[in-house]
N, C-alpha and C positions, 0 to 999 in steps of 0.2 A: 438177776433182772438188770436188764439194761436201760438206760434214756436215751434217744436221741434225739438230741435238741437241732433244731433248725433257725438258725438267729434271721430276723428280717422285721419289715417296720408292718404295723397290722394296717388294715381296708384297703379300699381298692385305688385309691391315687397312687399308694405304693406297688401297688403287685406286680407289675411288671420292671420296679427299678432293680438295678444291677445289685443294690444292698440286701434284694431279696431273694437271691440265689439259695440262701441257706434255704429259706421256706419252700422254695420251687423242689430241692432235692428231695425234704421231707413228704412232700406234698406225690412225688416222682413212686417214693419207697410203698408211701398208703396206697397209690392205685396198682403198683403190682402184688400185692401180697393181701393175706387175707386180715385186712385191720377193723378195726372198729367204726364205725361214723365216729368225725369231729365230736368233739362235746366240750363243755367250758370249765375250767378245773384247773387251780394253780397259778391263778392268773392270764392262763394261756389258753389253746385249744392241743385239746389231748387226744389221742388216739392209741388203743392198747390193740396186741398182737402177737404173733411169734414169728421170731426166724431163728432158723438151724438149732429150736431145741430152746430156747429162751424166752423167758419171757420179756417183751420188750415197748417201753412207751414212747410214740411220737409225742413230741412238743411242741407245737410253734408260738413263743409266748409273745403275749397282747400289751406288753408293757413299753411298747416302742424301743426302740435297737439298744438304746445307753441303760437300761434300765432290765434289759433280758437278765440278770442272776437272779431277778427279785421274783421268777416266775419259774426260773429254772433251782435254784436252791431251792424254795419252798415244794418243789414235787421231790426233789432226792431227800429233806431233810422226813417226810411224810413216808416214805418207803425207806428210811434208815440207810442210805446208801451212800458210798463215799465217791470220789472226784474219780478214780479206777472204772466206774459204771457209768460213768457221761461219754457220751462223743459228741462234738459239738462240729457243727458243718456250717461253715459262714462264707464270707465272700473278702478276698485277700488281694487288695490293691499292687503288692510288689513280684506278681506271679504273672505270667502271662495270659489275656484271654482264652482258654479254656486247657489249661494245664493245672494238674491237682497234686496236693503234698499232704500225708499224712505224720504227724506225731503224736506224742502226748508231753504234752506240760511247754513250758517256753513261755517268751515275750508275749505281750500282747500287740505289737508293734503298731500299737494306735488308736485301734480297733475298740472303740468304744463298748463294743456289745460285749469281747473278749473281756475286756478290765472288769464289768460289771460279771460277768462270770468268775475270774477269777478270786473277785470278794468274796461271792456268795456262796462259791463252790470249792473253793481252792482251786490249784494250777495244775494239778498232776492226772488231767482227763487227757483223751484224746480228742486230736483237734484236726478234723478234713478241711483243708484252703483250697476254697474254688478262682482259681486266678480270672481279674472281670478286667486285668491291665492296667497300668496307668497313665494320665491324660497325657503327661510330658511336663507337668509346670503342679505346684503344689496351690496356685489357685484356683484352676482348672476341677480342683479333686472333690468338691462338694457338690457339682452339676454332673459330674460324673456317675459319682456314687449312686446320687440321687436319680439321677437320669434313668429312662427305660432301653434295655436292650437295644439294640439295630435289631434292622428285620433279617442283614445278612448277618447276624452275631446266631440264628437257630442253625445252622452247617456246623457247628459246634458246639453250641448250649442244647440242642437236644439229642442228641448222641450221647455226651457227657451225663446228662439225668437218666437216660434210660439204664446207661451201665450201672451209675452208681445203684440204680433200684434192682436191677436184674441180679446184680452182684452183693447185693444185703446182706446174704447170709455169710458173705466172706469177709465181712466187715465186724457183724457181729460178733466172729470167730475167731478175729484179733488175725484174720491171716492177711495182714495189710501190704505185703510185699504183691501177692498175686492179686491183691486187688488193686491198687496200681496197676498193675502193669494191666488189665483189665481197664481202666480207664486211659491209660497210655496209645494204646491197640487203637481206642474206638475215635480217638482226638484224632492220634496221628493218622489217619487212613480217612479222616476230612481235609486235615493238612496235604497228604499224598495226592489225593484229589486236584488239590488247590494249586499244587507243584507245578503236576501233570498240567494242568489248564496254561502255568505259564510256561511251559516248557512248549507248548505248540506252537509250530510255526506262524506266526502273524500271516494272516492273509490279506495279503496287497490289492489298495484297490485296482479297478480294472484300468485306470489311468496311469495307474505307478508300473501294473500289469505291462503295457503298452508301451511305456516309457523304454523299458530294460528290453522288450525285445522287437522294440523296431529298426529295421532295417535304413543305413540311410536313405534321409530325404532323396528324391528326383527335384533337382530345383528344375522351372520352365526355359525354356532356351526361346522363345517367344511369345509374344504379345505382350501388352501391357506391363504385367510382373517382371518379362524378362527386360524391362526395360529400366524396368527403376533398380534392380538388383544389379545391372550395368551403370548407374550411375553412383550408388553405393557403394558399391567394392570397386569400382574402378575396370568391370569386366569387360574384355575387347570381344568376346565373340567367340566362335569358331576360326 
């Protein structure tokens, strides 16, 4: 049996912030696959299922982000299972907006929700990081986090969830190389896109159009104009 925990802060002020990615994946995996309805259990909300032959429980726990082991240890310690049967999928500030890295065990490198799993759970789970980018400045990083997606951040954020859900059962199968690159493909070919857009020619407006391919001026050689263009430049005439 597996877990996989989706770290993010519970009700709806949060669900659309960037710290809620883990939930959006879990959330991504239950509608493609045949899972259970939500239910409340572990402090969390749980959802049981199979992929590729396993059995396996969504988590999304209710204990707000710093506090996720205390929802996530109490369902592995209930099913006798060790830190080898988590996969925990959270949201990774020093990764780029929608680029992903799989391990298991390491740093928690700040990560609030990570530290509290690593008490509860030990360190030697595997750990999906959904890159949401960083602000540029380490004050910036709490309005950030906090913050709700852009609306141009779905070119990327929903592409990224659908693979990780499409692709579950390659996750659960520990075959993380081809699921990468499975999330790699789906990013980078929004990337490609994006390339593509600026690699097009800018189109000029019809002034600048105009500009480049007008022919020289016909200055007037009479009346009025020609007369003050004679006293400007000094012109004698014919």
């Amino acid at each position: 049996m597996l877990i996989i925990a989706g770290l993010g802060n519970p009700g709806q002020k949060y669900a659309g912030n960037r710290h809620n990615i883990g939930f959006m994946a879990v959330d991504a995996i239950h509608r493609k696959h045949p899972f259970s309805p939500w239910s409340r259990k572990f402090k969390g909300e749980i959802s049981e299922g199979e992929l590729a032959g396993d059995k396996v429980l969504l988590i999304k726990p209710q204990t707000f982000m710093n506090l996720s082991g205390d929802a996530v240890g109490e369902a592995m310690r209930f099913y006798k299972l060790g830190p080898e049967s988590l996969i925990a999928i959270y949201d990774e500030l020093d990764l780029p907006a929608g680029k992903a890295r799989i391990k298991t065990g390491g740093g928690h490198g700040g990560h609030n929700g990570i530290k509290s799993l690593d008490a509860h759970c030990g360190k030697d789970y595997r750990r999906l990081r959904l890159g949401i980018g960083h602000p540029g400045a380490k004050e910036l990083v709490h309005n950030h986090v906090l913050g709700d997606f852009a609306k141009a951040d779905a070119a990327w954020l929903e592409p990224l969830l659908d693979e990780i859900a499409l692709n579950a059962e390659m996750l659960v199968r520990g075959e993380d190389s081809q699921f990468m690159n499975k999330l790699a493909l789906a990013t980078s070919s929004t990337a490609g896109n994006d390339a593509a857009q600026e690699k097009k020619p800018v189109q000029k407006s019809h002034i600048h159009q105009a500009r480049n391919h007008a022919q020289p001026a016909k200055l007037p050689t009479t009346g009025p104009m020609a007369e003050m263009l004679k006293k400007m430049f000094g012109g004698k005439g014919d």
